[in-house]
N, C-alpha and C positions, 0 to 999 in steps of 0.2 A: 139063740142067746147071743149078745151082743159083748164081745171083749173089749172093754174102756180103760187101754193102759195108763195109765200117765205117764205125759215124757217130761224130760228136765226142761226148766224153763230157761235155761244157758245155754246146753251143746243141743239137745235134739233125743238124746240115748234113752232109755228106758229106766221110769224109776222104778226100781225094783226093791231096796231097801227104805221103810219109811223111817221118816225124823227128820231128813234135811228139807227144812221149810222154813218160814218166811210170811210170816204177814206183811202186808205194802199199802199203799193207796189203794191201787188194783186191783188187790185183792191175794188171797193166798199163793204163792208162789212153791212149788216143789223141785229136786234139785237129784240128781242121781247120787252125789257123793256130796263129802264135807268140800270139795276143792273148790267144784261148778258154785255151792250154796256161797262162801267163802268171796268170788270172784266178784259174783253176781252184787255181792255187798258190797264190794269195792265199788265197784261202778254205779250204784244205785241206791248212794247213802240217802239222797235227801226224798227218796220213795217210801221210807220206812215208817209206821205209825210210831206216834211217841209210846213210852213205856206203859199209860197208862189206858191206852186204847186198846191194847195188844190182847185181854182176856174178855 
């Protein structure tokens, strides 16, 4: 059996709680905490689909 954690797409850490995510260009992006998700949009506003892409 093969364990596929997912890590934050910011620090490296282990996401362990889900919800902090992020749709992008890229593709879905996941985040350990509100801080990393938070940062991450700072720096990488013009990455984001518009609102109507997003569902």
């Amino acid at each position: 059996m093969t364990d596929t954690k997912k890590v934050c797409d910011l620090c490296g850490l282990a996401v362990e709680t889900p919800g902090f995510t992020l749709k992008t260009k890229d593709g879905d992006k996941a985040f350990c905490c509100e801080g990393c998700k938070g940062i991450y949009q700072l720096l990488n506003e013009d990455q984001f689909l518009p609102e109507s892409d997003r569902d």
